[in-house]
SERO-4910 file (N, C-alpha, C, O; in steps of 0.05 Angstrom, whole numbers):
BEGIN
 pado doro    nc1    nc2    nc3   cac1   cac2   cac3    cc1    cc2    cc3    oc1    oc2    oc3
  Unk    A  -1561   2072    900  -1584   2053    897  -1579   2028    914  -1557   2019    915
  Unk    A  -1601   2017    927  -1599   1999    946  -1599   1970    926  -1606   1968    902
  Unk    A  -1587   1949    944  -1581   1921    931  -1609   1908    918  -1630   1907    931
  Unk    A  -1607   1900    895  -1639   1888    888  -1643   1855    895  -1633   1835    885
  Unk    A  -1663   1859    918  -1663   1830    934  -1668   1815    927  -1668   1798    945
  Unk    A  -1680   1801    898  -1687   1786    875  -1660   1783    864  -1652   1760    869
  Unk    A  -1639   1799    849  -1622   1798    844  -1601   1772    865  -1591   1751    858
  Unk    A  -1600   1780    880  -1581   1775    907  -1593   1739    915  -1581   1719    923
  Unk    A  -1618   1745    907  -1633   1707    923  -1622   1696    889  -1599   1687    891
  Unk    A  -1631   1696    864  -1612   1694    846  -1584   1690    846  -1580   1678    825
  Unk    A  -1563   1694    858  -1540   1696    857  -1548   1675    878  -1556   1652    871
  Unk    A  -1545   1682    899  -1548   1651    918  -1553   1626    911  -1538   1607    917
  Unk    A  -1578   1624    896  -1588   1602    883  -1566   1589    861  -1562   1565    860
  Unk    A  -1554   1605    846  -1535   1600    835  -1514   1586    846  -1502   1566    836
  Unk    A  -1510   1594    862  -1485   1582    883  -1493   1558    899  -1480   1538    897
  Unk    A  -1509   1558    912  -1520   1539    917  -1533   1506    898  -1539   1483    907
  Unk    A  -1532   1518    871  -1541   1495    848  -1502   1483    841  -1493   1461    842
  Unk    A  -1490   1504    836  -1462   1495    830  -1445   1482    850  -1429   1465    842
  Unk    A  -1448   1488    886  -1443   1469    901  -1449   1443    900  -1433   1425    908
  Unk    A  -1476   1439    890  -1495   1423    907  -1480   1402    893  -1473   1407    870
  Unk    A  -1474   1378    902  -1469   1346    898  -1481   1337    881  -1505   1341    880
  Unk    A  -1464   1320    857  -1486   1302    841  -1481   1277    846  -1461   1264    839
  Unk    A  -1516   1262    867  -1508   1233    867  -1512   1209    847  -1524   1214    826
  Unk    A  -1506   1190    851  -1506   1171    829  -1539   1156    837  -1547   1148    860
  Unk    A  -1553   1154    812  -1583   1147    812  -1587   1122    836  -1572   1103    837
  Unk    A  -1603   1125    849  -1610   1111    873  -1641   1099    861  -1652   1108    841
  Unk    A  -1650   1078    878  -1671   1068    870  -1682   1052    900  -1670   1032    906
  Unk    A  -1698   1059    914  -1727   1041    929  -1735   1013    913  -1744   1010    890
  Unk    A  -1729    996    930  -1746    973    921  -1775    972    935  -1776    973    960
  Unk    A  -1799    971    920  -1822    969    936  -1837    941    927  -1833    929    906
  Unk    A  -1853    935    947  -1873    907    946  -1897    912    918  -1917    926    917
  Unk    A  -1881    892    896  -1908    895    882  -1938    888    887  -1956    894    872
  Unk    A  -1939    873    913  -1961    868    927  -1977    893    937  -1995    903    924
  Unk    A  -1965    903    967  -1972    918    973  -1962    942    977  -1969    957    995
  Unk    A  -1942    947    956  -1931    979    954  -1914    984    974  -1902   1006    974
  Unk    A  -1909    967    994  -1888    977   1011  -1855    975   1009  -1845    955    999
  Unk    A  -1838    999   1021  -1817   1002   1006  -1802    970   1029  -1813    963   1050
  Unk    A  -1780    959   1019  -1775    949   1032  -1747    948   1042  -1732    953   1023
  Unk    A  -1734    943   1068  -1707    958   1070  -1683    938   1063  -1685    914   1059
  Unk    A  -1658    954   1064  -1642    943   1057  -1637    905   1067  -1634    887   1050
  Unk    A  -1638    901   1084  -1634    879   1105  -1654    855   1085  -1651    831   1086
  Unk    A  -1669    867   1071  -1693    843   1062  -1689    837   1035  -1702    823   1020
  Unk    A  -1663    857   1030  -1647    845    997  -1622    830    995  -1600    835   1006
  Unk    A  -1628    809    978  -1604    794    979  -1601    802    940  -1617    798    922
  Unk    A  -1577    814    941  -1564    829    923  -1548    800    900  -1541    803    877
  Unk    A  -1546    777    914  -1532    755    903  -1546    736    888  -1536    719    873
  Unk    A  -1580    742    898  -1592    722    881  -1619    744    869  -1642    737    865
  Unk    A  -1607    771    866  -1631    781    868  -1666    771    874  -1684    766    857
  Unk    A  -1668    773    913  -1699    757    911  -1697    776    936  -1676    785    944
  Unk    A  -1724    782    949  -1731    812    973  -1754    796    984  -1767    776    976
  Unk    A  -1755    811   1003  -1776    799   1020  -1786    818   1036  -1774    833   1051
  Unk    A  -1812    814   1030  -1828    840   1037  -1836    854   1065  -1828    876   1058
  Unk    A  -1844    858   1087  -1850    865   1115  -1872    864   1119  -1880    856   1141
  Unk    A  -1888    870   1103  -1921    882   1100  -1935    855   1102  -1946    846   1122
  Unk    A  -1933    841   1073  -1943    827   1066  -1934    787   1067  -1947    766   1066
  Unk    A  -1903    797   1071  -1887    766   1072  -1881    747   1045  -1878    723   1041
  Unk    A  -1881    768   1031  -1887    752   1004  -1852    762    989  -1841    784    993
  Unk    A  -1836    733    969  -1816    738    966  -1823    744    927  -1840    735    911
  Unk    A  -1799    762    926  -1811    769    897  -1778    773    896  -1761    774    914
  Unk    A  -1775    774    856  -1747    782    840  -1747    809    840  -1765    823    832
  Unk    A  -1719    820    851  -1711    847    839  -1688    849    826  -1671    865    833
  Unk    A  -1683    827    799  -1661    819    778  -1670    843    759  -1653    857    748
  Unk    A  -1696    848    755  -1696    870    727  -1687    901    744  -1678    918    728
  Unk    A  -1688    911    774  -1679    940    783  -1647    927    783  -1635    949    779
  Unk    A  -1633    915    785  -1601    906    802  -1595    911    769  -1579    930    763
  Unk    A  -1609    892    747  -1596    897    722  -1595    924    708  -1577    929    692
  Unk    A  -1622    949    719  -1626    970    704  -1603    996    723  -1598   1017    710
  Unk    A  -1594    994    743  -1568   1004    759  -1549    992    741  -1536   1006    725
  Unk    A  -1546    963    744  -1514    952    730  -1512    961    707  -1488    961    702
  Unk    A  -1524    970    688  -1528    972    657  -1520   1010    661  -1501   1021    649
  Unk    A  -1538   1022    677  -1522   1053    677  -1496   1057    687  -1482   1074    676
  Unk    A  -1483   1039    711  -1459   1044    718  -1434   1027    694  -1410   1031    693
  Unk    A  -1447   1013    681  -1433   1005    663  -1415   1024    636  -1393   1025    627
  Unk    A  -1445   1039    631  -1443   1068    612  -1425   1086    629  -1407   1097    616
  Unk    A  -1426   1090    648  -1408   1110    667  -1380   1087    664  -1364   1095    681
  Unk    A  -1375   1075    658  -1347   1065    655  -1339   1059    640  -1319   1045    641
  Unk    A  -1351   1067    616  -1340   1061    587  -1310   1063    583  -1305   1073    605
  Unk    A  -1295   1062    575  -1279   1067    574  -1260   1078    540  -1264   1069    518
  Unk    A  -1241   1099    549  -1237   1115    524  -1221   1098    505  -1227   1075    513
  Unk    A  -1203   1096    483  -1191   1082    474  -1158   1095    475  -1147   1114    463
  Unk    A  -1150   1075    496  -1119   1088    502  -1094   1082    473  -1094   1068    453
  Unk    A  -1080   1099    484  -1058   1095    465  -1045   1072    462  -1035   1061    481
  Unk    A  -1043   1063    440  -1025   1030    440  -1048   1013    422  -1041   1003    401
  Unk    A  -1077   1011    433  -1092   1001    416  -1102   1013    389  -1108   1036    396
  Unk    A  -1107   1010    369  -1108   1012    352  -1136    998    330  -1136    978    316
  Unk    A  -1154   1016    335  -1176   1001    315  -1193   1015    296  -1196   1040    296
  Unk    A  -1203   1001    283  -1211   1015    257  -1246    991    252  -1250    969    262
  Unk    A  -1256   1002    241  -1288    996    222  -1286   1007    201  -1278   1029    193
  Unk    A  -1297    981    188  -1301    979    157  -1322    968    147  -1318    945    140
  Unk    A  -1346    976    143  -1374    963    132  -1381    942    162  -1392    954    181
  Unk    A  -1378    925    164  -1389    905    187  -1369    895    202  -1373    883    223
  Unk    A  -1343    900    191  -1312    885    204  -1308    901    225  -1319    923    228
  Unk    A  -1289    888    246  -1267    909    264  -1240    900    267  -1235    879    278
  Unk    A  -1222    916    256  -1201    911    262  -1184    922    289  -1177    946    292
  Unk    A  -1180    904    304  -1166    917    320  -1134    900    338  -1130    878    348
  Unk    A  -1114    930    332  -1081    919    328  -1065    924    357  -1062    948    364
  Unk    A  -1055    906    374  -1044    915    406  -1006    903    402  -1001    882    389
  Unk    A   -989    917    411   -966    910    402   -968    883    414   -986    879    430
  Unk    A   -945    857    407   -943    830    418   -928    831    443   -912    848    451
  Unk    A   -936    814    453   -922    812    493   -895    793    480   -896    783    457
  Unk    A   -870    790    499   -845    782    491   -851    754    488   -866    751    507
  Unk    A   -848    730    477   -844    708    470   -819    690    487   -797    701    489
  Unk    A   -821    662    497   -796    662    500   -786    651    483   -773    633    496
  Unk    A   -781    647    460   -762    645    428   -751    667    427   -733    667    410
  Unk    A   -756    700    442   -747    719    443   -736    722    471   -712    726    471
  Unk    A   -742    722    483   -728    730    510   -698    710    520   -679    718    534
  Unk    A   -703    675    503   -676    665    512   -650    681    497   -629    692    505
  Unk    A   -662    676    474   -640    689    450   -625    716    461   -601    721    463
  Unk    A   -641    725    466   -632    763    478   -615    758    491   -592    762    485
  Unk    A   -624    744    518   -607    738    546   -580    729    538   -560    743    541
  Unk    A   -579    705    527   -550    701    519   -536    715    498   -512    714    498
  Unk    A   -545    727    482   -533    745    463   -513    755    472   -493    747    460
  Unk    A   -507    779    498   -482    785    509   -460    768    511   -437    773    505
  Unk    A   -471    741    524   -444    719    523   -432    707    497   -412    693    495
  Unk    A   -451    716    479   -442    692    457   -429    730    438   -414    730    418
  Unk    A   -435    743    445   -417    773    423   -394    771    450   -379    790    446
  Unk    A   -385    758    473   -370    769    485   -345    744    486   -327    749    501
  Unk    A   -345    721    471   -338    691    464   -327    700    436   -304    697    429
  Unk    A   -347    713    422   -343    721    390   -317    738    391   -296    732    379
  Unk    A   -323    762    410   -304    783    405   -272    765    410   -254    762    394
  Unk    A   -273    755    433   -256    736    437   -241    728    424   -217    734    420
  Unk    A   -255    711    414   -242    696    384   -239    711    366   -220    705    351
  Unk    A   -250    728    362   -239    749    335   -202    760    342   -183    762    327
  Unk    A   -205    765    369   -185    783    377   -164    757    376   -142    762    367
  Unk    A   -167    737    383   -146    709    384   -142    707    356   -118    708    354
  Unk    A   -148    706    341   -155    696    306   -137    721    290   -120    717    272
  Unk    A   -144    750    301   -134    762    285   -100    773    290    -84    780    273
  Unk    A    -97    770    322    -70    772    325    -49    749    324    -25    752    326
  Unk    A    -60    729    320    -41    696    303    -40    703    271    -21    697    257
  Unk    A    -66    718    259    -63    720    228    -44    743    225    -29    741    206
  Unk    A    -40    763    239    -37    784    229     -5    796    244     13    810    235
  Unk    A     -9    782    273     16    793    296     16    816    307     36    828    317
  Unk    A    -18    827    304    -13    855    305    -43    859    320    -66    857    313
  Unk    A    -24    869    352    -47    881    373    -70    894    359    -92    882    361
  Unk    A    -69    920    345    -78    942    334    -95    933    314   -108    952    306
  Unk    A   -100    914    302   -106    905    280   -132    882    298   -153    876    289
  Unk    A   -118    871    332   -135    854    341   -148    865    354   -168    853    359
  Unk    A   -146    891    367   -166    906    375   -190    920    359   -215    918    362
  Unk    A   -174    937    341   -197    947    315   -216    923    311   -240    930    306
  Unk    A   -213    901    311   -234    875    302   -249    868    328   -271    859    325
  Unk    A   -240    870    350   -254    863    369   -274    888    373   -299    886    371
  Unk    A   -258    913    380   -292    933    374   -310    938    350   -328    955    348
  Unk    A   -301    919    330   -321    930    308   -331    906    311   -347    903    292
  Unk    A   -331    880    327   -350    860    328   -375    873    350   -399    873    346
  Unk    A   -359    883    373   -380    886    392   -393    915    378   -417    913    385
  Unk    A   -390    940    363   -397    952    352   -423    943    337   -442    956    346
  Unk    A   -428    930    324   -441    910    296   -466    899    315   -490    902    310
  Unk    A   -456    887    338   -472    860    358   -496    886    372   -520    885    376
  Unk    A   -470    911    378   -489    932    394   -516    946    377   -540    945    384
  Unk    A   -507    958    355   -519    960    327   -554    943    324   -577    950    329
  Unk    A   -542    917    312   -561    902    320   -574    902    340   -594    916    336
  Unk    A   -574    892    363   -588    897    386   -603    914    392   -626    911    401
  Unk    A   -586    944    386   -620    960    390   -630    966    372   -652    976    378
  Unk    A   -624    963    342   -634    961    316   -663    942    321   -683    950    310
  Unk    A   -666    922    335   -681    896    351   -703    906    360   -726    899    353
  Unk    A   -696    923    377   -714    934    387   -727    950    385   -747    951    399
  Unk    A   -720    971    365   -737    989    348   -752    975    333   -776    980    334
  Unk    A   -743    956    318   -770    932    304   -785    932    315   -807    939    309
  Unk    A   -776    924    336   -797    901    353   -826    915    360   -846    901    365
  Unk    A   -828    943    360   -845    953    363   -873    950    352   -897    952    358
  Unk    A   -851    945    328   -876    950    302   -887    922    292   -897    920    270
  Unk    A   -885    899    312   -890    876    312   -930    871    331   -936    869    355
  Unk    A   -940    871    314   -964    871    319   -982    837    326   -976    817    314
  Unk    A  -1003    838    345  -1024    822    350  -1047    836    335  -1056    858    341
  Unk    A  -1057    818    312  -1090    822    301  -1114    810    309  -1121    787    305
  Unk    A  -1126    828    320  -1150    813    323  -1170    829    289  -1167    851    277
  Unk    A  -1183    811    287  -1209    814    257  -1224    798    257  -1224    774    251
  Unk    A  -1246    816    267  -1272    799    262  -1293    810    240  -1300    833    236
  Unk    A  -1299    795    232  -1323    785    206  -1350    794    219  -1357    805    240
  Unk    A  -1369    779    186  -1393    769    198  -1398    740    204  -1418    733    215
  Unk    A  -1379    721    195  -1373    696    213  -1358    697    235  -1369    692    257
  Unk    A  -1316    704    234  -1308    692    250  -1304    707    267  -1319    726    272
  Unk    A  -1278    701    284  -1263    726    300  -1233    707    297  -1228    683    301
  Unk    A  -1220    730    289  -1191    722    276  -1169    732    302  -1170    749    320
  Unk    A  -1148    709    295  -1129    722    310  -1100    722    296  -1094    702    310
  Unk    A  -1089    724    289  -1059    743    278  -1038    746    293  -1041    766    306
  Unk    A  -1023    738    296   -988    755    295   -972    751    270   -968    733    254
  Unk    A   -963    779    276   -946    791    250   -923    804    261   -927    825    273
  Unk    A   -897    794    259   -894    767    253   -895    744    258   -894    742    283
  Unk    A   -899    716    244   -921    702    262   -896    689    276   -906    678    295
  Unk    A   -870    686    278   -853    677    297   -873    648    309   -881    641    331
  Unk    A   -873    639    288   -890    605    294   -906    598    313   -908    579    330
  Unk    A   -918    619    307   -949    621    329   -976    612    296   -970    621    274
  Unk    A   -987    605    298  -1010    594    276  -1036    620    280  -1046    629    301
  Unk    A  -1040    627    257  -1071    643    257  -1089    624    269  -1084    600    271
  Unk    A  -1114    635    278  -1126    619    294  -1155    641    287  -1153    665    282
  Unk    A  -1179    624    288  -1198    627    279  -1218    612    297  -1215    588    305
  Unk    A  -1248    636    305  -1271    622    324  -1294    631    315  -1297    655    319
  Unk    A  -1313    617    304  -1336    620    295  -1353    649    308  -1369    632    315
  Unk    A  -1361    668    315  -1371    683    327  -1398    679    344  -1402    687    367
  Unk    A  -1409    669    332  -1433    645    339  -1424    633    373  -1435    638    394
  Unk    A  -1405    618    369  -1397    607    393  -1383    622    426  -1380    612    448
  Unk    A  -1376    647    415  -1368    666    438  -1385    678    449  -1399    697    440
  Unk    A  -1386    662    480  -1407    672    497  -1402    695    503  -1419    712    498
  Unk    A  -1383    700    512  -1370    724    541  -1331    731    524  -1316    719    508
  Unk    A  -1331    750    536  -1302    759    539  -1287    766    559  -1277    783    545
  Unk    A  -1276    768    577  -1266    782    602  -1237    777    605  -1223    758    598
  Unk    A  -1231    802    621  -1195    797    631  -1195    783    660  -1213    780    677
  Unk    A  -1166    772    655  -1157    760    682  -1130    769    692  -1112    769    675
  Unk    A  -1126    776    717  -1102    781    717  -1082    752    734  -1092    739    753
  Unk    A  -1054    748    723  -1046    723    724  -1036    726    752  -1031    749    757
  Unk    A  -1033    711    769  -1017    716    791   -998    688    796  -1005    664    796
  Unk    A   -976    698    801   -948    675    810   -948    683    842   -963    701    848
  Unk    A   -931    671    863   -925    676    882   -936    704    898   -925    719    915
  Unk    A   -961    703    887   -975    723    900   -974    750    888   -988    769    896
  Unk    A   -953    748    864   -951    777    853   -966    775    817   -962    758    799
  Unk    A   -977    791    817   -984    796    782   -962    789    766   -942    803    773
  Unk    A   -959    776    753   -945    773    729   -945    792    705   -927    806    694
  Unk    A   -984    785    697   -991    791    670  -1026    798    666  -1043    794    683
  Unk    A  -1028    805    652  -1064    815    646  -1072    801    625  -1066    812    603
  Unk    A  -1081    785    624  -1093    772    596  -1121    771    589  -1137    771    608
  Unk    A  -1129    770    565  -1150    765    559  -1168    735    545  -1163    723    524
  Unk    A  -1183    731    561  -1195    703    553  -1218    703    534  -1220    726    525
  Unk    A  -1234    690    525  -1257    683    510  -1270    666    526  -1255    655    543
  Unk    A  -1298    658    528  -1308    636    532  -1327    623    511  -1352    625    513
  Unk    A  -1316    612    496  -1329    602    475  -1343    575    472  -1326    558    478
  Unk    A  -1366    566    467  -1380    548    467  -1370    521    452  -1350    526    438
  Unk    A  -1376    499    450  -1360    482    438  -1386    455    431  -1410    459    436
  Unk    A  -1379    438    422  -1397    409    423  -1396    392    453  -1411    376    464
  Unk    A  -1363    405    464  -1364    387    491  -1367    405    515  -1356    401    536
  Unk    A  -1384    428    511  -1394    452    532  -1367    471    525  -1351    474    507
  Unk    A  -1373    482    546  -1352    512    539  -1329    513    550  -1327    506    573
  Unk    A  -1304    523    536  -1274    526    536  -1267    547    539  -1277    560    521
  Unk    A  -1252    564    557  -1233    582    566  -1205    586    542  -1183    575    543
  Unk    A  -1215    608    521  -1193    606    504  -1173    639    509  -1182    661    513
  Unk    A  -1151    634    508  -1142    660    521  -1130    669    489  -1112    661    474
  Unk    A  -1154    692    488  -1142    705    468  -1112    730    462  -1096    734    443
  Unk    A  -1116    738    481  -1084    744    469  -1080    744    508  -1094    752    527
  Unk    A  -1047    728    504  -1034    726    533  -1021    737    552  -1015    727    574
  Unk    A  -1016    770    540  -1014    795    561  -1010    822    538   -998    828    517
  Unk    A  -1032    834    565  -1023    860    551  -1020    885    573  -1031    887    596
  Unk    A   -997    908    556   -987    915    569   -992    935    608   -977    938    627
  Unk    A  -1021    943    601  -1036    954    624  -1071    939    618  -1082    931    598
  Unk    A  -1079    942    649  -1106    934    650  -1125    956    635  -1148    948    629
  Unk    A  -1119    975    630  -1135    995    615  -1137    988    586  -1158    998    577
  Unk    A  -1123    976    569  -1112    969    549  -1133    938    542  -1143    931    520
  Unk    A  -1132    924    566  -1142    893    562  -1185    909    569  -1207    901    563
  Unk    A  -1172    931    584  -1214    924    589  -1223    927    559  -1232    907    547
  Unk    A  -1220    958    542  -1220    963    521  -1223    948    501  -1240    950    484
  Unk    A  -1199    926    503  -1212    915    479  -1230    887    485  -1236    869    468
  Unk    A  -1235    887    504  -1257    873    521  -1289    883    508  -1306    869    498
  Unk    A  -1287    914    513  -1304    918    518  -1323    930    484  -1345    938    478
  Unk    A  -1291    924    468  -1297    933    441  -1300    906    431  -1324    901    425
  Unk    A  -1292    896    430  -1303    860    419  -1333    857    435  -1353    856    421
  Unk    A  -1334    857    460  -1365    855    462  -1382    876    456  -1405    867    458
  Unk    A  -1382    903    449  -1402    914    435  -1405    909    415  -1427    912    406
  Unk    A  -1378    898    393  -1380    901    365  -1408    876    354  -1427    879    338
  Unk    A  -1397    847    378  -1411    825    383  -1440    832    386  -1459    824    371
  Unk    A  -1442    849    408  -1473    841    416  -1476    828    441  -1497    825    454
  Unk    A  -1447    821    450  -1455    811    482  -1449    829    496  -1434    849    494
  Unk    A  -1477    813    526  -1475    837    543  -1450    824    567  -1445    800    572
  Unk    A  -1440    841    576  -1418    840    595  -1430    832    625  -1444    847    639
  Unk    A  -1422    806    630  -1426    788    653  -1395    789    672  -1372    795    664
  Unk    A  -1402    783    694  -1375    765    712  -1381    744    705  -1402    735    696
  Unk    A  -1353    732    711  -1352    700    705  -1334    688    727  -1323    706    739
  Unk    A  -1330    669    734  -1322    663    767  -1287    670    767  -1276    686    782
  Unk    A  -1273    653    744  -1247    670    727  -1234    698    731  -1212    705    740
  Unk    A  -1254    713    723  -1247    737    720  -1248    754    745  -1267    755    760
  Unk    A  -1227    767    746  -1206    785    766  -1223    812    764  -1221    828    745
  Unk    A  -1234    813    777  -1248    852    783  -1225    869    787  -1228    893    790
***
């Protein structure tokens, strides 16, 4: 039996639909005057305003630039990575990101080696004047640094489980560390938070850190409040960026600040 040539344009078509490219929605700006499309060169994308060829007449294209920005926005949603941690409850959101190191924590650490290595020292001086006996000053010097070692990474298994809270209400938006290691809860009306966005910090030209700011409104205009002061990847800081402003109600702007 010969090939069935309906069959065969079928199969092609097929192949040809599963190759074919999918582009991202495009859009013509045309003259609401006189319908003419108008070209790239006659849009200024920065203040959204066009200018027509036909007619000479300048008109807004802020509502097509916003109805693009708002779909590619949805195309970048982003998933909720591991590390953050959030939950809804009737109107609340809680949401938990481990704490960045402190320096009340980072001096302490650093010298710790010198001060268990001074200790052992003196244990080993102390116990062979009490005792006269090497064996007796060694056994004490490794069960100091034993104990110091112990601790130390005992430290850092904690440390994990040492959390930043963010909780917001139907008034405020809360902020938390647990343990609070003498940092103060801190509390911002919701009302007053315009915007949210990350920044990334830069020293000597290199990233430091990723943090996240607020811009919250005030009686003396608006303040740059940095809500929590690094976290560990930028995937981590958009997220909860982007979950505080949906939970809010704001829509997601640039701000001159904020690091693309």
């Amino acid at each position: 039996m010969g090939n069935d040539p309906l069959k065969e344009y079928k199969f092609k078509e097929k192949l040809e639909l599963k190759n074919r490219k999918s582009f991202p929605q495009v859009r013509k700006v045309t003259c609401p005057s006189c319908s003419e499309t108008v070209p790239g060169e006659h849009l200024n994308i920065q203040t959204n305003i066009a200018k027509c060829n036909g007619c000479d007449i300048i008109f807004s294209i802020n509502e097509q630039v916003e109805s693009l920005s708002q779909q590619n926005d949805i195309l970048q949603e982003i998933l909720q990575p591991a590390g953050v941690e959030l939950t809804h409850f009737q109107d609340d959101l809680d949401i938990s990101v481990a704490q960045h190191w402190t320096t009340l924590e980072i001096v302490p650490l650093a010298i710790l080696p010198y001060l268990v290595f001074f200790l052992a020292v003196a244990t080993s001086i102390t116990l062979s004047e009490v005792f006269s006996s090497s064996l007796i000053s060694i056994a004490g010097t490794i069960t100091v640094f034993l104990v110091a070692l112990f601790g130390y990474i005992s430290y850092f298994s904690i440390r994990k489980k040492h959390k930043i809270y963010i909780h917001i209400d139907d008034q405020d938006l809360h902020i938390e560390w647990r343990p609070r290691k003498f940092i103060k809860d801190k509390k911002y009306a919701i009302r007053n938070i315009d915007q949210v966005y990350i920044k990334d910090i830069i020293s000597g030209g290199t990233k430091v850190r990723t943090s996240i700011f607020m811009i919250v409104n005030g009686e003396k205009g608006q303040k740059h409040v940095e809500l929590i002061k690094s976290v560990s990847s930028r995937t981590k800081a958009k997220y909860i960026e982007q979950e505080i402003e949906k939970h809010l109600g704001i829509k997601d702007r640039r701000v001159p600040d904020e690091k693309i």
